[in-house]
N, CA, C and O atoms as CSV, one atom per row, in Angstrom:
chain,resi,resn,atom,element,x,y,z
A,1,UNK,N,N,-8.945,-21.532,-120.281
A,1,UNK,CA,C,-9.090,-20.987,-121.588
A,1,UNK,C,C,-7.927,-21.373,-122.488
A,1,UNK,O,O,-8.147,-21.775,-123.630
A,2,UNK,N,N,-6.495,-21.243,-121.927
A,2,UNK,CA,C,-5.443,-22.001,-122.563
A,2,UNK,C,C,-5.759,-23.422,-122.602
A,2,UNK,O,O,-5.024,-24.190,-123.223
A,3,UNK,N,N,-6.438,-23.690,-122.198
A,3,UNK,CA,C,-6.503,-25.215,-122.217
A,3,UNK,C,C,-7.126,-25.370,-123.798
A,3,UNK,O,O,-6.686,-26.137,-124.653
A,4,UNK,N,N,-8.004,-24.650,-123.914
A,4,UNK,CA,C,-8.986,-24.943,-125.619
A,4,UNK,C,C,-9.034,-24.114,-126.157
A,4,UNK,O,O,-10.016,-23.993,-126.889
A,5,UNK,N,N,-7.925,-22.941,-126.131
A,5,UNK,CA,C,-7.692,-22.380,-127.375
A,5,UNK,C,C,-6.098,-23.224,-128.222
A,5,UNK,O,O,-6.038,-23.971,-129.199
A,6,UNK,N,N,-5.200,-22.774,-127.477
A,6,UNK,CA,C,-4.033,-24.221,-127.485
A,6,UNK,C,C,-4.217,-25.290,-127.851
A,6,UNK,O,O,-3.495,-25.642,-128.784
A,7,UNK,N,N,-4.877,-25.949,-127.509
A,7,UNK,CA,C,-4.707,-27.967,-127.256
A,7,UNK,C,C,-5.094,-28.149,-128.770
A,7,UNK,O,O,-4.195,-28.875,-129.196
A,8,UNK,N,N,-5.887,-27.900,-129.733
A,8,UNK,CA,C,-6.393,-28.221,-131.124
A,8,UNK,C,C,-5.205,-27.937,-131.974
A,8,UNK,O,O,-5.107,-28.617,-132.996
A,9,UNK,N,N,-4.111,-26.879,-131.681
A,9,UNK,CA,C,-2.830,-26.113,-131.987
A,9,UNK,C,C,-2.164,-27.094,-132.493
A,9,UNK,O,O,-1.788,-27.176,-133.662
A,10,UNK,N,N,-1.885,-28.380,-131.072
A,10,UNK,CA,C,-1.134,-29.423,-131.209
A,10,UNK,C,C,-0.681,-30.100,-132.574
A,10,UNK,O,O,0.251,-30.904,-132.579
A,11,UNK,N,N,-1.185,-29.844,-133.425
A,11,UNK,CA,C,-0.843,-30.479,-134.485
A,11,UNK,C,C,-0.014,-29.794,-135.706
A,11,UNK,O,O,0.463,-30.343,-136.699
A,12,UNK,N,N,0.007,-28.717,-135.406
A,12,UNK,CA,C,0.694,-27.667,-135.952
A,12,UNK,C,C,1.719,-27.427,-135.725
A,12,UNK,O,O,2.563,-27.357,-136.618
A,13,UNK,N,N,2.098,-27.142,-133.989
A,13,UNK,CA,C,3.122,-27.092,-133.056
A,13,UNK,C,C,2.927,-27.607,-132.075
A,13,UNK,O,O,1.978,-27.402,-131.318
A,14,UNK,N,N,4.263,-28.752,-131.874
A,14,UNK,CA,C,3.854,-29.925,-130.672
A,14,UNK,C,C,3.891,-29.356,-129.356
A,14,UNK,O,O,3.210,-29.725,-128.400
A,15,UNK,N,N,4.811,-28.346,-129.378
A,15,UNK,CA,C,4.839,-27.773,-127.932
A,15,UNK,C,C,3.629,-27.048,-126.762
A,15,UNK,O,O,3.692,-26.582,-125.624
A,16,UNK,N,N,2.458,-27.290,-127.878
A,16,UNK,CA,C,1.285,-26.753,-126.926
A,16,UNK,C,C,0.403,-28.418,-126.967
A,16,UNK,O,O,-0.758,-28.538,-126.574
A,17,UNK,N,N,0.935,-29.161,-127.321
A,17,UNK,CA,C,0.681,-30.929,-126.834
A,17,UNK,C,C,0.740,-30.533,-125.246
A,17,UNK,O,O,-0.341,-30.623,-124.663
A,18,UNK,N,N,1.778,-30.140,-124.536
A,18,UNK,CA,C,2.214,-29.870,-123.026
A,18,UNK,C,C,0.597,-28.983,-122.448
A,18,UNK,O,O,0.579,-28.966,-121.217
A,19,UNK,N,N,-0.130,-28.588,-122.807
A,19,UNK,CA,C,-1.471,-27.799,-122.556
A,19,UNK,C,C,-2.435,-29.415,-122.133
A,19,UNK,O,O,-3.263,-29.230,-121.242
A,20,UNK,N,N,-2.394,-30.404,-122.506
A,20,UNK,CA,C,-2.865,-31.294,-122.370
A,20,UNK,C,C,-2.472,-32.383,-121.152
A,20,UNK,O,O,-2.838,-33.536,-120.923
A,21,UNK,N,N,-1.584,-31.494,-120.506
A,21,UNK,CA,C,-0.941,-32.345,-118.970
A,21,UNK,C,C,-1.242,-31.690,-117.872
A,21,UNK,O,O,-0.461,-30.928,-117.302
A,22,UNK,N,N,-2.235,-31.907,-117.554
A,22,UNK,CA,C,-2.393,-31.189,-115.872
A,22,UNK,C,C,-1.746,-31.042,-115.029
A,22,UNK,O,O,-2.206,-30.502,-114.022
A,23,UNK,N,N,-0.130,-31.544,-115.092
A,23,UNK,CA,C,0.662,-31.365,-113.891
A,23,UNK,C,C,1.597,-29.955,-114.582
A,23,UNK,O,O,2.036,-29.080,-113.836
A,24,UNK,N,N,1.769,-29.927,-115.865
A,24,UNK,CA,C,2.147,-28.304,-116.641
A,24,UNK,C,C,1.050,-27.634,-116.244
A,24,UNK,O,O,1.178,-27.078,-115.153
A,25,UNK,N,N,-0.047,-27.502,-116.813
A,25,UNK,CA,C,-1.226,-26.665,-116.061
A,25,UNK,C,C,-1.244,-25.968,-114.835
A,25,UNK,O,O,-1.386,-24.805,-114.456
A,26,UNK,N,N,-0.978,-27.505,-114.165
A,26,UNK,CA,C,-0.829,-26.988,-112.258
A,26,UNK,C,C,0.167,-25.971,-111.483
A,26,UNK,O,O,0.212,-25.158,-110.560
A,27,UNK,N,N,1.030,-26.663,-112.630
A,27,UNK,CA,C,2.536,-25.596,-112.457
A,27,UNK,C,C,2.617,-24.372,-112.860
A,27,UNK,O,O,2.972,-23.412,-112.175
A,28,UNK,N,N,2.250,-24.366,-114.124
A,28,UNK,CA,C,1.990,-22.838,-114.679
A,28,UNK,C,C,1.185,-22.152,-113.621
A,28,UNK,O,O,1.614,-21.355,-112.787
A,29,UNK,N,N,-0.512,-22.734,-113.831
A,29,UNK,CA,C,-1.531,-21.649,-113.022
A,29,UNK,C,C,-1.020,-21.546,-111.384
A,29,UNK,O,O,-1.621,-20.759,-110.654
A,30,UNK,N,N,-0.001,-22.288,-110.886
A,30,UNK,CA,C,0.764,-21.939,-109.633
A,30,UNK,C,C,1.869,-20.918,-109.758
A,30,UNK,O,O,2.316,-20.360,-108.755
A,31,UNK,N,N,2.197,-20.733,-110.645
A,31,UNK,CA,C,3.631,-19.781,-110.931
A,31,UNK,C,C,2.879,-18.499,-111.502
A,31,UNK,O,O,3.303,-17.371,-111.254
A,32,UNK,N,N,1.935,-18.683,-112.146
A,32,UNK,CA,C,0.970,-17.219,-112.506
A,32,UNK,C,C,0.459,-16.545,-111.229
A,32,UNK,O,O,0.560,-15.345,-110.973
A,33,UNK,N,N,-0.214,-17.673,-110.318
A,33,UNK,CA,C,-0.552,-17.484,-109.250
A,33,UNK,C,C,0.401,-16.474,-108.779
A,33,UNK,O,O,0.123,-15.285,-108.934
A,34,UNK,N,N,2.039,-17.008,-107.940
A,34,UNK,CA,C,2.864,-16.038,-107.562
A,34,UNK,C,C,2.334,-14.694,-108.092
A,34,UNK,O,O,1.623,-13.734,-107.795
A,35,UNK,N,N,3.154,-15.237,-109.105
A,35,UNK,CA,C,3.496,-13.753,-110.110
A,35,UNK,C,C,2.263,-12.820,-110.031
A,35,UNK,O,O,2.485,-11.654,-109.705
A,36,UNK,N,N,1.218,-13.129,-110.244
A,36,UNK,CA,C,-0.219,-12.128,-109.585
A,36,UNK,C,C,0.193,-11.443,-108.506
A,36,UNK,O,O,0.473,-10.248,-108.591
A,37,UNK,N,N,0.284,-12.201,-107.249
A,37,UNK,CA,C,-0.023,-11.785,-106.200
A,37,UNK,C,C,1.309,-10.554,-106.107
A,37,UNK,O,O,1.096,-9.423,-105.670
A,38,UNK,N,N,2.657,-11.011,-106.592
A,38,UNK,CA,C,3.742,-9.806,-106.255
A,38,UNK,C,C,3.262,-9.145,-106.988
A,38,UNK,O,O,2.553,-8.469,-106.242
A,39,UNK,N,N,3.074,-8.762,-108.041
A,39,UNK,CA,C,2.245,-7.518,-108.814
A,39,UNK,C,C,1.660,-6.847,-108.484
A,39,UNK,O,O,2.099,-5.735,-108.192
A,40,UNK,N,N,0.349,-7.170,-108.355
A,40,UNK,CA,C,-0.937,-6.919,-108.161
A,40,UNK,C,C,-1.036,-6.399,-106.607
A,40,UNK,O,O,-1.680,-5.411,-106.255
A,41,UNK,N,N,-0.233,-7.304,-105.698
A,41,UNK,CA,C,-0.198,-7.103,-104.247
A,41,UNK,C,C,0.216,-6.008,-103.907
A,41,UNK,O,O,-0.508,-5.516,-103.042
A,42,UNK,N,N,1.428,-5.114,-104.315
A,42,UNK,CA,C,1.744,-4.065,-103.606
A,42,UNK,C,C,0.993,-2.967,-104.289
A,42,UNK,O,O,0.957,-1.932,-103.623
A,43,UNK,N,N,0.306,-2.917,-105.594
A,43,UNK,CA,C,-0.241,-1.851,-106.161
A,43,UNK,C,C,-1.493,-1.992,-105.506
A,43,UNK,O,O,-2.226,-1.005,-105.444
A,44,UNK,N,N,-1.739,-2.743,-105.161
A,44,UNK,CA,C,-3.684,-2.845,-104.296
A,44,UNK,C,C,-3.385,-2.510,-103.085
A,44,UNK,O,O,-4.187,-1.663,-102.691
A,45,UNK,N,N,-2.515,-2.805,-102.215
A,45,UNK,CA,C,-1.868,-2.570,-100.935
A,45,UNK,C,C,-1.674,-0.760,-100.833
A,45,UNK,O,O,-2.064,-0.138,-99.845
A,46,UNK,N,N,-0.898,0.021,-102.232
A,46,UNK,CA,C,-0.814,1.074,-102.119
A,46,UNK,C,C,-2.423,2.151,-102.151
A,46,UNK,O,O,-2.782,3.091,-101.443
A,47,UNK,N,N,-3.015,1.500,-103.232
A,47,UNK,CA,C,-4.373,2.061,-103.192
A,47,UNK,C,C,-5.276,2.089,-102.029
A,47,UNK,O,O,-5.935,3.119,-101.883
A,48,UNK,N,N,-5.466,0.837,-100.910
A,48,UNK,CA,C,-5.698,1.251,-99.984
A,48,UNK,C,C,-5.457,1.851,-98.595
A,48,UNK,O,O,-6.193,1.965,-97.614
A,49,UNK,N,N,-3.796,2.302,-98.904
A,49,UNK,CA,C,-3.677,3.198,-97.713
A,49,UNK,C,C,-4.177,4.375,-98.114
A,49,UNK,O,O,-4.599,5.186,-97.290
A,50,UNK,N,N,-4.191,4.682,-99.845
A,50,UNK,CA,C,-4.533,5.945,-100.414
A,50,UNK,C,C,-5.716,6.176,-100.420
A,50,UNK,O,O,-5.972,7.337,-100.740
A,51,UNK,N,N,-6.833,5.353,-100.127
A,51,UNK,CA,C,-7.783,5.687,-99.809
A,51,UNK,C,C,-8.066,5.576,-98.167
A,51,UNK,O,O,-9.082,6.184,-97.832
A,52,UNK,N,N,-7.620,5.161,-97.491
A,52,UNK,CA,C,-7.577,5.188,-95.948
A,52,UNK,C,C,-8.326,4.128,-95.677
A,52,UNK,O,O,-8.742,4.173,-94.520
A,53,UNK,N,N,-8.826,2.757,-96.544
A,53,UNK,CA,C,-9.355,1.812,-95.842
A,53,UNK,C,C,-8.403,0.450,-95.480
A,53,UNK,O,O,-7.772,-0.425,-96.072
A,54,UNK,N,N,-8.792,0.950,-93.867
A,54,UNK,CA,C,-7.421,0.453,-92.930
A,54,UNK,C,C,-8.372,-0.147,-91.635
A,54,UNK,O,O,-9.573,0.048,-91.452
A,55,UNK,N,N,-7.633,-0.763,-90.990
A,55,UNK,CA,C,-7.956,-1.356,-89.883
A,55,UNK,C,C,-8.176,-0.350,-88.181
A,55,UNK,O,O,-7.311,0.351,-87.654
A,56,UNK,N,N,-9.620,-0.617,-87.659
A,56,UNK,CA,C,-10.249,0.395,-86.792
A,56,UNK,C,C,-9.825,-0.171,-85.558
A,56,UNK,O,O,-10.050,-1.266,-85.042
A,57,UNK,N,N,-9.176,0.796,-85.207
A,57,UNK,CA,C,-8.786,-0.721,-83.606
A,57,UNK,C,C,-9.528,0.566,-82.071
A,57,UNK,O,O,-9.427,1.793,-82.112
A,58,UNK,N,N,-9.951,0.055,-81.345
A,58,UNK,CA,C,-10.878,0.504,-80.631
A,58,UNK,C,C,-9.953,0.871,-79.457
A,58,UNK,O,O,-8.868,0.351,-79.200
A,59,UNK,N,N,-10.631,1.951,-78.727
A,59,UNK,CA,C,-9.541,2.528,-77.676
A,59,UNK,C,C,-9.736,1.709,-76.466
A,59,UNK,O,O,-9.054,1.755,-75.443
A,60,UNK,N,N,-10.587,1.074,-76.670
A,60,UNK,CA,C,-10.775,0.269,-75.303
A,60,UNK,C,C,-10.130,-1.076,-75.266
A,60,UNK,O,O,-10.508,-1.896,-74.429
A,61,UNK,N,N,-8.848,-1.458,-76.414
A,61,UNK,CA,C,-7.989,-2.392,-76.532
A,61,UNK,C,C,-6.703,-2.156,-75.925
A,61,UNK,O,O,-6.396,-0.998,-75.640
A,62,UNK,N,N,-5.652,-3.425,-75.617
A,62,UNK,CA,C,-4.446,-3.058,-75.562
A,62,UNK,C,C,-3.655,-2.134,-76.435
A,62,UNK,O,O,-3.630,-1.815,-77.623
A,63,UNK,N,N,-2.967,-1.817,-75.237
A,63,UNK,CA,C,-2.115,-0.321,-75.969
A,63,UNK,C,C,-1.164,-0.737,-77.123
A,63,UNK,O,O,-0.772,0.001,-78.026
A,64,UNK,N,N,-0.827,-2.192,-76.918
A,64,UNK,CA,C,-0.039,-2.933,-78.118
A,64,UNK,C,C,-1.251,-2.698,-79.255
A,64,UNK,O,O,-0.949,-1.799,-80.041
A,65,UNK,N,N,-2.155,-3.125,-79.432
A,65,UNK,CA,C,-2.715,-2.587,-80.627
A,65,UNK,C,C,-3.137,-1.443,-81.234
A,65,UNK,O,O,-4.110,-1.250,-81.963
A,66,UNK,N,N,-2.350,-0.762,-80.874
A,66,UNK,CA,C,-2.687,0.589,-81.329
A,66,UNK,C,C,-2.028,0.718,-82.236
A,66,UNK,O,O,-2.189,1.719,-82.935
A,67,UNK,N,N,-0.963,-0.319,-82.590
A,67,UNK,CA,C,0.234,0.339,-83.642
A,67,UNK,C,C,-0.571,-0.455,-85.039
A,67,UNK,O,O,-0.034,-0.367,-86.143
A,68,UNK,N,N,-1.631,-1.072,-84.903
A,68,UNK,CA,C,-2.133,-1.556,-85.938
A,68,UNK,C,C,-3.223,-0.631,-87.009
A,68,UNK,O,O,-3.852,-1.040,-87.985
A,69,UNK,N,N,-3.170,0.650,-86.453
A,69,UNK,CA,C,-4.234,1.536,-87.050
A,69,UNK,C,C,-3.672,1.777,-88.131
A,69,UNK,O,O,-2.502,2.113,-88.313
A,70,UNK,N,N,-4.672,1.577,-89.040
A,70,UNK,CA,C,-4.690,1.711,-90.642
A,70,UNK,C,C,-3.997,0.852,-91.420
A,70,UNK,O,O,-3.627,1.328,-92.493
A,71,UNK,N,N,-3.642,-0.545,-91.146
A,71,UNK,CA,C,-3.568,-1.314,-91.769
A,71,UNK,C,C,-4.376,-1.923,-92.588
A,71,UNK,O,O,-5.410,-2.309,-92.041
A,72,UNK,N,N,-4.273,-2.181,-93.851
A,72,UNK,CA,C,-5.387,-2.615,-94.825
A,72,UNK,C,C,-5.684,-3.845,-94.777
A,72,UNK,O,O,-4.842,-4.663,-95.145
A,73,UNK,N,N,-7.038,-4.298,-94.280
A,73,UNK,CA,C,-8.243,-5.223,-94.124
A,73,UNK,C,C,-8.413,-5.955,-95.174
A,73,UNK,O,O,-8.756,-7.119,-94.967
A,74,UNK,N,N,-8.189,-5.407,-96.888
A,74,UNK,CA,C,-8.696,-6.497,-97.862
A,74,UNK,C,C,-7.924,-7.065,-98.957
A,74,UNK,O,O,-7.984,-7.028,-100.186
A,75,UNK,N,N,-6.798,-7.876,-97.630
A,75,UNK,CA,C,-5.600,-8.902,-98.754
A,75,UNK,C,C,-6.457,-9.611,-99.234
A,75,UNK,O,O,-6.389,-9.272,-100.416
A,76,UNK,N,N,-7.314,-10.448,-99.169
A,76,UNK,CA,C,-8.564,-11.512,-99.376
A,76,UNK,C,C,-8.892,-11.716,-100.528
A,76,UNK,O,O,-9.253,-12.728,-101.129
A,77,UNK,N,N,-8.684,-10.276,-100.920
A,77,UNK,CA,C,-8.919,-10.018,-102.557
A,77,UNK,C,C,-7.988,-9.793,-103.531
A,77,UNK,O,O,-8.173,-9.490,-104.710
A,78,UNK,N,N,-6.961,-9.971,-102.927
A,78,UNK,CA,C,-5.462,-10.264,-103.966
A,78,UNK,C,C,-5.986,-11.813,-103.964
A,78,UNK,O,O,-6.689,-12.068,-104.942
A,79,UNK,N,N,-5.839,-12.586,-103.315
A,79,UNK,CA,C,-5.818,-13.970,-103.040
A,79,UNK,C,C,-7.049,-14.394,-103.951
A,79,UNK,O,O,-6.984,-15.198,-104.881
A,80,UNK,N,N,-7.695,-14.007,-103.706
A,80,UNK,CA,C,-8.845,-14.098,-104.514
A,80,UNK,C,C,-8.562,-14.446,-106.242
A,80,UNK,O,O,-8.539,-15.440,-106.968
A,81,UNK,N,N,-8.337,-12.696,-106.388
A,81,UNK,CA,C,-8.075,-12.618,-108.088
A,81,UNK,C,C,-6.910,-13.772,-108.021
A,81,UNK,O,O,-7.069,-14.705,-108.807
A,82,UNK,N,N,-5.850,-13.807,-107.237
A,82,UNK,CA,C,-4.204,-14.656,-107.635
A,82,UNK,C,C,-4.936,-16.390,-107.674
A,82,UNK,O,O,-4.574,-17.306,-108.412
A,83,UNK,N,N,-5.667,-16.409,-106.981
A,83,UNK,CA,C,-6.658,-18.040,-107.345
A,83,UNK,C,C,-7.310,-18.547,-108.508
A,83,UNK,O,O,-7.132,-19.555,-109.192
A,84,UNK,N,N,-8.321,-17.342,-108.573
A,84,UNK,CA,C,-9.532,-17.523,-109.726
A,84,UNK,C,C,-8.853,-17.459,-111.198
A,84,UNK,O,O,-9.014,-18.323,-112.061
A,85,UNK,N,N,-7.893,-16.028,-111.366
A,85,UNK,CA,C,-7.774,-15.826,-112.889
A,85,UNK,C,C,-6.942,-17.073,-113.239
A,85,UNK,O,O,-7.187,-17.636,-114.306
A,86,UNK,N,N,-5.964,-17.558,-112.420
A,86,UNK,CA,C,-4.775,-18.823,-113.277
A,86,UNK,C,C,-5.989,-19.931,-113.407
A,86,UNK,O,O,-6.009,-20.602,-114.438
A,87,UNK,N,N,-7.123,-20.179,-112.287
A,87,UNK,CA,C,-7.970,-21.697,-112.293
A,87,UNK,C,C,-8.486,-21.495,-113.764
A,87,UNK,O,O,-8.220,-22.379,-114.579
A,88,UNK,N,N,-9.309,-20.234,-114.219
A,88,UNK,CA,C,-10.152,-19.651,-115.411
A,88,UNK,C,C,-9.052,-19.944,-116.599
A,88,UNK,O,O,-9.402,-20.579,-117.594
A,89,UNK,N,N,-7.836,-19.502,-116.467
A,89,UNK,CA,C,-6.625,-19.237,-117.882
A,89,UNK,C,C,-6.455,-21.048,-117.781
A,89,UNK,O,O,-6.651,-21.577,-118.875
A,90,UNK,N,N,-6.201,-21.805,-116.903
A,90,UNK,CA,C,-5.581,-23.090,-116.955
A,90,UNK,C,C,-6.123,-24.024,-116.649
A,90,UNK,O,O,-5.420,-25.033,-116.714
A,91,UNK,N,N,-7.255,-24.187,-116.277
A,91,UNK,CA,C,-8.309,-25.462,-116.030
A,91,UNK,C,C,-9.237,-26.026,-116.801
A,91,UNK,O,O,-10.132,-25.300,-117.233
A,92,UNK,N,N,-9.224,-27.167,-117.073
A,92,UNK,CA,C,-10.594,-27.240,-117.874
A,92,UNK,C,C,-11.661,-26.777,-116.906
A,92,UNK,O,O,-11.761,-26.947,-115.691
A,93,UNK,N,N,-12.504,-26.085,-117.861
A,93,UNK,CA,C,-14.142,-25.882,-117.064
A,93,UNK,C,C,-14.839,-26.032,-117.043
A,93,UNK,O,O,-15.764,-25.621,-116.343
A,94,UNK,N,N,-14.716,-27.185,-118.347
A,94,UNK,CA,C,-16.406,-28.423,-118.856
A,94,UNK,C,C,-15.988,-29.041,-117.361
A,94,UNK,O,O,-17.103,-29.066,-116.841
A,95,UNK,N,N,-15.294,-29.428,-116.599
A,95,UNK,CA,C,-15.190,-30.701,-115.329
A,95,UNK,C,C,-16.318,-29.479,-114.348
A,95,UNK,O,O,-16.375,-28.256,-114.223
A,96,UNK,N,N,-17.004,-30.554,-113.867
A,96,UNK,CA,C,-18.218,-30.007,-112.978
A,96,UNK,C,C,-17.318,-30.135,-111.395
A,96,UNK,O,O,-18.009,-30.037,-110.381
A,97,UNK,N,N,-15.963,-30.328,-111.249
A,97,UNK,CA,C,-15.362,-30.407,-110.097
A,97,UNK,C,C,-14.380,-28.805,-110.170
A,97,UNK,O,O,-14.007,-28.189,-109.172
A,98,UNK,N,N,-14.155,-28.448,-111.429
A,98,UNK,CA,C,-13.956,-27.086,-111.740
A,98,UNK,C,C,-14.676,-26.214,-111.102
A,98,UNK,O,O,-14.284,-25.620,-110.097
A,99,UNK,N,N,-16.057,-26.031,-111.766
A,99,UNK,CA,C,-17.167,-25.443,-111.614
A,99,UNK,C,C,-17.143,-25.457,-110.340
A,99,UNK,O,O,-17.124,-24.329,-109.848
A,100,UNK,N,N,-17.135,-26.446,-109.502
A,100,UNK,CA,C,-18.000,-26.104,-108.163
A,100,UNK,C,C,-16.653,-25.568,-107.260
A,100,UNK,O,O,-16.921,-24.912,-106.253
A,101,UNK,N,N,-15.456,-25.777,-107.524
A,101,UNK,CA,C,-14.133,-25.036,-106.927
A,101,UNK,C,C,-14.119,-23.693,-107.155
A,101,UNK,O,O,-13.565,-22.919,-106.374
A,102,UNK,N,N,-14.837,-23.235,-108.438
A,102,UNK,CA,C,-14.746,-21.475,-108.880
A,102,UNK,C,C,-16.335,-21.215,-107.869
A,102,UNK,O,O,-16.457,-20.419,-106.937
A,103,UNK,N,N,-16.962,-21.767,-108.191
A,103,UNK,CA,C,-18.241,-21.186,-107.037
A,103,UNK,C,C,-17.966,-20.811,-106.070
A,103,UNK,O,O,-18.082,-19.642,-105.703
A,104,UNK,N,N,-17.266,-22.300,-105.040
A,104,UNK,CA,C,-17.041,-21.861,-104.031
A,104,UNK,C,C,-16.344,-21.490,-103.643
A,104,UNK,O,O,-16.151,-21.792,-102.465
A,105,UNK,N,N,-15.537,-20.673,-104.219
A,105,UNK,CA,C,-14.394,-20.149,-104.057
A,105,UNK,C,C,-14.876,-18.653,-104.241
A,105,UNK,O,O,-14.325,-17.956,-103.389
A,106,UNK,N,N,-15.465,-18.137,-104.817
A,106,UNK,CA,C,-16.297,-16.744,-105.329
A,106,UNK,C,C,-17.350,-16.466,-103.924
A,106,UNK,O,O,-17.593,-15.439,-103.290
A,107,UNK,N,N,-17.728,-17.587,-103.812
A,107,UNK,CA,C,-19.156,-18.074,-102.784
A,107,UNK,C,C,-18.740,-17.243,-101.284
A,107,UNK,O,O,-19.248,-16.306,-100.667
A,108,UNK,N,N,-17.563,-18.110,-101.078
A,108,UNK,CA,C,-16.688,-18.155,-99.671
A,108,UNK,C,C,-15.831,-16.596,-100.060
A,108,UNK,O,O,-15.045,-16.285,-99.165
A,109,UNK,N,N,-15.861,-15.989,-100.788
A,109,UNK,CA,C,-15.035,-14.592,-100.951
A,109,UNK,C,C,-16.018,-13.822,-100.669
A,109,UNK,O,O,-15.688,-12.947,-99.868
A,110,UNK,N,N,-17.307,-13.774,-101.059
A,110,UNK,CA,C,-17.898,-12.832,-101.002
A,110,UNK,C,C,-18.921,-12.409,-99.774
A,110,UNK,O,O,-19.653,-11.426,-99.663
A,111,UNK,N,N,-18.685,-13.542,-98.886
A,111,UNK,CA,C,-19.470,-13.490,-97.309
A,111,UNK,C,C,-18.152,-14.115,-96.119
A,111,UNK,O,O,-18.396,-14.198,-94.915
């Protein structure tokens, strides 16, 4: 979306010319990336111990796994959002090689 709200800018102010280099792009939507995941990660992390969806470990396992009860099951979905929103803010998405990276990437999250 920065990509084509920005890039027409260029002529106004050169410094969003740099919106038009995919290796700034790559870098940014990688450094947003981070920055998502420390955010976002421990406040989603806190919500699901607060709701108690945690990891079921069965009594008929080693006694070493027992110390794993109630650990939360759905990092998947930090990773998720920390992927999708920088690809959406920093990619072009007319490229049909876009498109099929956000599919399957949504595709493969959701089964």
């Amino acid at each position: 979306m920065f990509y084509y709200f920005l890039t027409p800018l260029k002529n106004s102010f050169s410094a969003f010319n740099l919106f038009e280099y995919i290796t700034f792009r790559a870098a940014s939507a990688a450094i947003m990336a981070l920055i998502i995941s420390f955010i976002i990660g421990p406040w989603f992390i806190r919500i699901l111990y607060k709701n108690q969806i945690g990891e079921e470990i069965r009594p008929t396992g080693p006694e070493s796994h027992m110390k794993k009860r109630g650990t939360p099951t759905m990092g998947g979905v930090i990773i998720l959002i920390a992927v999708l929103l920088p690809t959406i803010l920093f990619a072009d998405l007319t490229s049909p090689l876009i498109q099929i990276i956000i599919v399957a990437t949504i595709w493969m999250g959701i089964f």
